[in-house]
N, C-alpha and C positions, 0 to 999 in steps of 0.2 A: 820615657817620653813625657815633658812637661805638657799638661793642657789649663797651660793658663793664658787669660785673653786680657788684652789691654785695654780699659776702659779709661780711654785718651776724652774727655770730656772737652777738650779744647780745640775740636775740628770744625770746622765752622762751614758748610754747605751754601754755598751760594748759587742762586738759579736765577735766569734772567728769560723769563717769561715774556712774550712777545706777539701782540694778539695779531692774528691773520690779516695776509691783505684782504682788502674787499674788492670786490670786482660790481659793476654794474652788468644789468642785463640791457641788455640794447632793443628794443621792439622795432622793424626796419618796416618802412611803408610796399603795398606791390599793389599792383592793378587787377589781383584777381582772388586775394584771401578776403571774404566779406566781415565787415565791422560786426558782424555779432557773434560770429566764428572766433573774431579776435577778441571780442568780451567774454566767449566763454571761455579761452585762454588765460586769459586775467584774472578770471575769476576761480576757476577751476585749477589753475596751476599755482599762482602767483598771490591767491587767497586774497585780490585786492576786493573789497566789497564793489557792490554792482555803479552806485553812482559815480566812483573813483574811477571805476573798470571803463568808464562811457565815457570820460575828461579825458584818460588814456589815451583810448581808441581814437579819439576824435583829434590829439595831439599827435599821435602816430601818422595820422591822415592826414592832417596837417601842414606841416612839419615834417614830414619822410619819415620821423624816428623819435622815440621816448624811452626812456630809461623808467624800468617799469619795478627792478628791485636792486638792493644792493644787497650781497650775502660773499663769505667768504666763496672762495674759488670751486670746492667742489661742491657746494650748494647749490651756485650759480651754473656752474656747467650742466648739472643733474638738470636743473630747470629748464636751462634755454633748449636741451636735448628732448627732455620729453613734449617742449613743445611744438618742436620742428617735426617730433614722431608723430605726433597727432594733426600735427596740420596735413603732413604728408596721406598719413592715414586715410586723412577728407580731402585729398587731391588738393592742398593748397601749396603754394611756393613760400608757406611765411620763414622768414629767417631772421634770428637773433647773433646779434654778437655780444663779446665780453670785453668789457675797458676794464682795466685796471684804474684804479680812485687813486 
């Protein structure tokens, strides 16, 4: 049995690296989640500092709806989940969605 290996220096590896989509999170307006409930969302989830978290809020209310992060897909899901659990959590109705960028 020969144990010799071929050391072919001429193989050449190509890889085609390809950064994630991103997805927006969607912040959707209701009539009964309150504006400081939804800054503590933004803040606490979304890590937006406090003065951003109140331009938000007040664009969400606004406006029906703000786009509050962009992060690839499972970032973004993880987020808008934890924070429809915690709204849930404090009996509110808030709901996010995810757009594709």
């Amino acid at each position: 049995m020969d144990n010799q290996f071929s050391t072919n220096s001429d193989v050449i590896f190509e890889t085609n690296i390809q950064e994630p989509k991103k997805y927006q999170v969607v912040l959707l307006n209701d009539d009964y989640t309150t504006k400081e409930f939804v800054v503590e969302i933004l803040t606490n989830i979304f890590y937006i500092d406090i003065s951003e978290a109140v331009i938000l809020m007040e664009k969400v209310h606004s406006k029906g709806q703000a786009v509050v992060g962009v992060y690839p897909y499972d970032i973004a899901n993880t987020k808008a989940t934890l924070a429809i659990q915690l709204a849930r959590k404090n009996g509110f109705p808030l709901q996010c969605q995810l757009q594709e960028e």
